[in-house]
N, C-alpha and C positions, 0 to 999 in steps of 0.2 A: 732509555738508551739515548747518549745525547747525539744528534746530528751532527754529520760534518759533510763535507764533499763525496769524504771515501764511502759515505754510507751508502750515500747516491748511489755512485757508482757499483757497488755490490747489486742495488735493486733495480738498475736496467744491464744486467747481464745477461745473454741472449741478444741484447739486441744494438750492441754496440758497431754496426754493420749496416744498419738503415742509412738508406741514401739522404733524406733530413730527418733533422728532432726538430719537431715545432713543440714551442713552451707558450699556452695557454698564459698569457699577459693579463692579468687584470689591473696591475698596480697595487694590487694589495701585498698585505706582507708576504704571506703565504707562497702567491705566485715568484715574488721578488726571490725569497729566499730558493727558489727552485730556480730561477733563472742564476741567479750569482753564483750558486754552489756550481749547474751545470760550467758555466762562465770559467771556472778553476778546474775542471777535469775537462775543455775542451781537449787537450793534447792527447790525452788515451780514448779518447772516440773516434772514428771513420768519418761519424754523420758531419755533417753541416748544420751546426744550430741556427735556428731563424726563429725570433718570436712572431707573436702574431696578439694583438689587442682588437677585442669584439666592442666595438661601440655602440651599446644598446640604447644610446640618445634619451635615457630616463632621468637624466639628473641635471641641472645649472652646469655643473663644472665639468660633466665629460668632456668634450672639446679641453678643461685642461686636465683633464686625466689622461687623456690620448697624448697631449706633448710631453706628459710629466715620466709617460714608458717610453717616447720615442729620446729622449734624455736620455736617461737609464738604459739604455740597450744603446744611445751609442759611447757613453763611457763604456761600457762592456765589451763594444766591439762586436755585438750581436747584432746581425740584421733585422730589421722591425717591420712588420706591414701592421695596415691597421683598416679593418672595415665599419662599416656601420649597418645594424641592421634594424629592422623595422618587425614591431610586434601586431600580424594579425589576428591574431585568437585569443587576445586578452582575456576576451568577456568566455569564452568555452571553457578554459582552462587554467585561469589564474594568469597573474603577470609573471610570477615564480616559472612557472611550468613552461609556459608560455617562449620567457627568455631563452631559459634552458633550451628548449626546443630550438629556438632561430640561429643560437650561439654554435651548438653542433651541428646544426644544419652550414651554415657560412665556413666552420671548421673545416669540414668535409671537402669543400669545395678544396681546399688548399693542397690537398693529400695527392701526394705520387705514389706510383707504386711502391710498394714496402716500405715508405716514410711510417715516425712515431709521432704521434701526438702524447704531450704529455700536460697532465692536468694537477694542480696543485692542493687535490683532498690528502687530509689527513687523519687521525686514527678519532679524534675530536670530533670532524665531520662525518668518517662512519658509523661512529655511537649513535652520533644526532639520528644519522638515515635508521639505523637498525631502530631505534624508537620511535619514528613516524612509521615504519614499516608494519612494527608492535602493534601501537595504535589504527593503524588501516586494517588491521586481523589480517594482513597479508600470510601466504605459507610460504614454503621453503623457498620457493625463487624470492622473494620479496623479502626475506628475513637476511638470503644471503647478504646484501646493501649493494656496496659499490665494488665491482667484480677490482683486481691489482691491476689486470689485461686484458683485454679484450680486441674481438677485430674490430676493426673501425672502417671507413670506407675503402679505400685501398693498401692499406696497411695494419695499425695496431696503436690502441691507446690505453695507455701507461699510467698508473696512478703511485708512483715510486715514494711516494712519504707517507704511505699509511703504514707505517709502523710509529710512525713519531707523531706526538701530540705536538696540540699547538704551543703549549709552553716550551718547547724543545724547540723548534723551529722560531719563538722568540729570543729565547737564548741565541743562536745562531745571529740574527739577524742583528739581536743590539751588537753583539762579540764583532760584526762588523761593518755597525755604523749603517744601519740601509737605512734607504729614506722609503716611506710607502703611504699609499693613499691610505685613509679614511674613508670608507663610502657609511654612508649617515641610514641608510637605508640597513642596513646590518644589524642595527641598534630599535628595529621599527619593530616591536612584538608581536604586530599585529598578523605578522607571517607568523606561519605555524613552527616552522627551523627555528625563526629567532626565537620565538617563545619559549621553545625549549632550549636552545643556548644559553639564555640569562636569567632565566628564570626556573626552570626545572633542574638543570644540568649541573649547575652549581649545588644546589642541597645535594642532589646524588654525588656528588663529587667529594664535598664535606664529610661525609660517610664511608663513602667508598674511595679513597684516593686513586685506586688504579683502574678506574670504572672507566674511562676512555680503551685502554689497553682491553678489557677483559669485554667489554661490548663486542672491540671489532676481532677478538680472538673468536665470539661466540658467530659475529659477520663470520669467518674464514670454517666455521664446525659447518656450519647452515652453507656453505657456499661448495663447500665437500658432498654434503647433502646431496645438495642438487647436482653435482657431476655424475653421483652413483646416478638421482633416478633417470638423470637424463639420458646413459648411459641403457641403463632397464628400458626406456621407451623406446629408443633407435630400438633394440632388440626385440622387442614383443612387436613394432611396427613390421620388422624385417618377416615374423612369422605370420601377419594378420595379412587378409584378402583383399588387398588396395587396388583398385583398377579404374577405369573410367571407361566412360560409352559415348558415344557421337561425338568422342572430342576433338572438334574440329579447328581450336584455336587454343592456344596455351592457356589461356585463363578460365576454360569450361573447365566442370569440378571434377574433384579426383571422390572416391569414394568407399566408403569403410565398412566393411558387413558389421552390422547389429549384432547378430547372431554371435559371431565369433568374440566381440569387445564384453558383451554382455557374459561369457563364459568365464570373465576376470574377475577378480573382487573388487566391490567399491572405488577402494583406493587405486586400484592398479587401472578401473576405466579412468577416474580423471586423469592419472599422470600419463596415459597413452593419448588420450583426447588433446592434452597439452601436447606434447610432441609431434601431434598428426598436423596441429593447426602451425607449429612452428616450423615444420617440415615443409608445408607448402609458402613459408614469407609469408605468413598471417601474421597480423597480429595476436601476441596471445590475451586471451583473455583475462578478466580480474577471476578472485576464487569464487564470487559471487554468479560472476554470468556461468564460472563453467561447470558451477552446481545447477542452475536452470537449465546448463545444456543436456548434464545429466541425467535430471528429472523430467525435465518438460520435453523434451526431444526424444532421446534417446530411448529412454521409460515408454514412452507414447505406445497407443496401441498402434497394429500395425495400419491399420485403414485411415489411419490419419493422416494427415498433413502439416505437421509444427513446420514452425519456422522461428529462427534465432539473427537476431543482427547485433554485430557489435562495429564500433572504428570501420565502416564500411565493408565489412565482412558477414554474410551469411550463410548458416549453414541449416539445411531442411533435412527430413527426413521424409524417404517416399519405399514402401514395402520394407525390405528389410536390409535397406541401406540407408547412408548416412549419407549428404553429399557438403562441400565446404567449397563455397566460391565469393568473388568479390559480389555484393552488394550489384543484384538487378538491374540495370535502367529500364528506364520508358523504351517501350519497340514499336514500331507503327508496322499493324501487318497489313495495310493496306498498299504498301507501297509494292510499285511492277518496276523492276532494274530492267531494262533491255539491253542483250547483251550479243559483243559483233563473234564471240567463243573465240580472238583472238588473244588478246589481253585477258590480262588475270585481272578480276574485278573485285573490289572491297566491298564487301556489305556496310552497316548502318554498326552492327558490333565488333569490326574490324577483324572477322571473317575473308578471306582471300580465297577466291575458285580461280580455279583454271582447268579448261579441259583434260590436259595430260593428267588431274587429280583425278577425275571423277572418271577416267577412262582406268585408272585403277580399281573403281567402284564396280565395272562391267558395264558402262557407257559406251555403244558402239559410236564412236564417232563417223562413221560414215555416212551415218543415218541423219549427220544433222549438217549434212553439205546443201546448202541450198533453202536453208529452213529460217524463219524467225525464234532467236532465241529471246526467251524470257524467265528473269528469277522473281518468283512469288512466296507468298507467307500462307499458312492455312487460313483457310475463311472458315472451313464448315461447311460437311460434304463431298470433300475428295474422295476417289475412290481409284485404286490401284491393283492392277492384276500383277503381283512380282513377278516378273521373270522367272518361269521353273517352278512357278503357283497353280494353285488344282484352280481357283475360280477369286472375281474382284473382291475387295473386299473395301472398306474404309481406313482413310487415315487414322481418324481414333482407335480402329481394331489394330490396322498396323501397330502403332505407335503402343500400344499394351501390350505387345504380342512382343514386341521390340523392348518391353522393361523400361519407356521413354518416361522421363517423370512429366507430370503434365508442365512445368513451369518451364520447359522446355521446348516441347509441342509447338508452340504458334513462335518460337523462333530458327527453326530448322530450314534452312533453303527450301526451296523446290522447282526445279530447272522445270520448264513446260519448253515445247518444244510444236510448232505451229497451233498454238492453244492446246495442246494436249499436254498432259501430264506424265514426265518422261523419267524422272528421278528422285526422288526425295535421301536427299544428300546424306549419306551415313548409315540409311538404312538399307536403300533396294533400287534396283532398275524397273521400270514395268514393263511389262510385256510389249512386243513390238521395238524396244530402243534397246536391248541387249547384245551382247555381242552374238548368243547363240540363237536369238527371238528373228 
């Protein structure tokens, strides 16, 4: 189908209403012909177009790539910003990856509420992604490629030319004379995209003419895929036992009974494991870790203790729950807060007390007018008569008695109260400091 303005315009429908349309500038053709065409249907839009070029400072001539779009967008009469960003994670992630990453990061910054961002893939660079996807043995989320829409930071970003390959979008562009960069790095094999551009994509194309089309039609089979199962997981999460214990700060874990996940088939635990880990802003896993998570975790007997880390996420297993939280730091349980019980005090993992909380616990505050307060960590060795308990017992007995998983244990508050031991935060009062003691 050949491109034109009006086409555009059919494929951001819905969102002809956004307070701006920022257009992803790179100077290439690609983007050019996205920004010209929008440039011709400004008059039937709401938005305010404004480009935006990411100067990733990788090449000699950026500095005149960057004048060659602020040119171009001001014959256009399109507003231009232009930033520069800087690549930390080269060496973890690729320079590819790497870019990508800093480029939507910076993007992001720019977004108002219900602003589009609009990026200039087309059905050419979906084939490609749906074939690195291939080749990574990715499944169904990863097959789908590059979603049409998605939410973006405060609004929504828009990939409105995947329907049209990139010889359609040349057509276009010679039909009106653009001018566009060359970046030299496109033509470099040694990235695995390019490799497959010039080298692989070609022969399949010689063969299969419509093989850009029928790729990203198979992207949109696989992208339906994933709406049903995603769909299926919200549902099966909605009937599964999710709860959480001593959680005293939003980032302590939520957690999954075993028992009930394990009553699913195979397939139906990963795709619920998926969903549970994306439900809390996890990252989600690759298929690889979340067959480990699977097997090694979930499988485990119950007396064990696995534990799984990925992208600063871990998730343990302790009796017959699952628990999924960020990545542990170092805790010093040596540390003594002294505390004047006026002020709300921050702990060390960004933990907040304040008495009015812990008098919801059954804290008699009367009890502690005139007293030295102090917040301590377990040593080993506490002992605690609860409040409305037949006889003392131990913290360790507590704290199993409490379902506590141990990796928890030695970070739990514990309010002492003239050197005695007067609360252990989320579980109990002890005797003598209750409101009915």
């Amino acid at each position: 189908m050949p491109f034109d303005a009006q086409t555009l315009l059919g494929n951001l429908s819905g969102h002809e209403q956004a307070p701006h349309i920022w257009i992803a500038y790179s100077g290439g053709m690609d983007s050019h012909v996205l920004l010209h065409a929008l440039s011709c249907i400004r008059g039937q839009l709401a938005s305010e177009l404004k480009a935006i070029h990411i100067n990733h400072d990788l090449h000699v001539d950026a500095t005149q790539w960057d004048r060659h779009c602020a040119r171009i967008c001001e014959q256009l009469d399109i507003p231009y910003q232009s930033t520069t960003v800087s690549l930390d994670t080269v060496a973890e992630e690729g320079i590819e990856a790497a870019a990508r990453s800093a480029r939507y990061q910076a993007l992001s910054g720019y977004m108002a509420e219900g602003d589009i961002l609009l990026t200039a893939q087309h059905a050419d660079d979906q084939a490609e992604t749906l074939m690195l996807q291939l080749l990574r043995g990715s499944g169904v989320p990863g097959l789908a490629a590059m979603p049409a829409q998605s939410r973006f930071s405060k609004g929504w970003h828009l990939r409105p030319l995947l329907t049209n390959t990139r010889d359609e979008l040349l057509d276009y562009a010679t039909v009106h004379q653009l001018q566009w960069i060359e970046d030299p790095s496109n033509s470099d094999t040694r990235f695995d995209r390019n490799y497959l551009r010039h080298t692989v994509m070609p022969q399949l194309r010689a063969r299969w003419p419509a093989m850009p089309h029928l790729l990203s039609r198979s992207a949109r089979h696989m992208a339906e895929a994933n709406e049903l199962l995603e769909n299926q997981g919200v549902r099966a999460l909605e009937n599964m036992n999710i709860g959480s214990r001593l959680r005293i700060k939003s980032s302590d874990p939520l957690i999954l009974s075993i028992g009930e996940l394990c009553a699913l088939s195979p397939a139906q635990q990963r795709n619920l494991l998926r969903h549970w880990i994306k439900q809390q802003g996890m990252p989600v896993p690759s298929a690889a870790i979340l067959d480990q998570l699977q097997y090694s975790v979930v499988q485990a007997s119950i007396d064990s203790q696995p534990l799984l880390q990925w992208r600063g996420v871990e998730v343990r297993r302790y009796q017959d729950d699952l628990y999924i939280m960020q990545v542990l730091s170092p805790h010093d349980v040596t540390q003594v807060i002294c505390w004047d019980g006026h002020s709300r005090v921050e702990l060390a993992n960004g933990t907040l007390l304040q008495l009015a909380e812990l008098s919801q616990q059954g804290l008699d505050l009367d009890k502690l007018k005139g007293t030295v307060l102090e917040i301590r960590y377990r040593q080993g060795g506490e002992r605690c008569r609860v409040a409305g308990a037949g006889c003392s017992k131990s913290l360790k007995h507590l704290f199993q008695e409490g379902n506590v998983p141990p990796w928890q244990r030695s970070r739990i508050p514990l309010l002492y109260v003239n050197n005695q031991l007067a609360l252990i935060v989320g579980l109990g009062v002890c005797e003598g400091f209750g409101k009915s003691g």
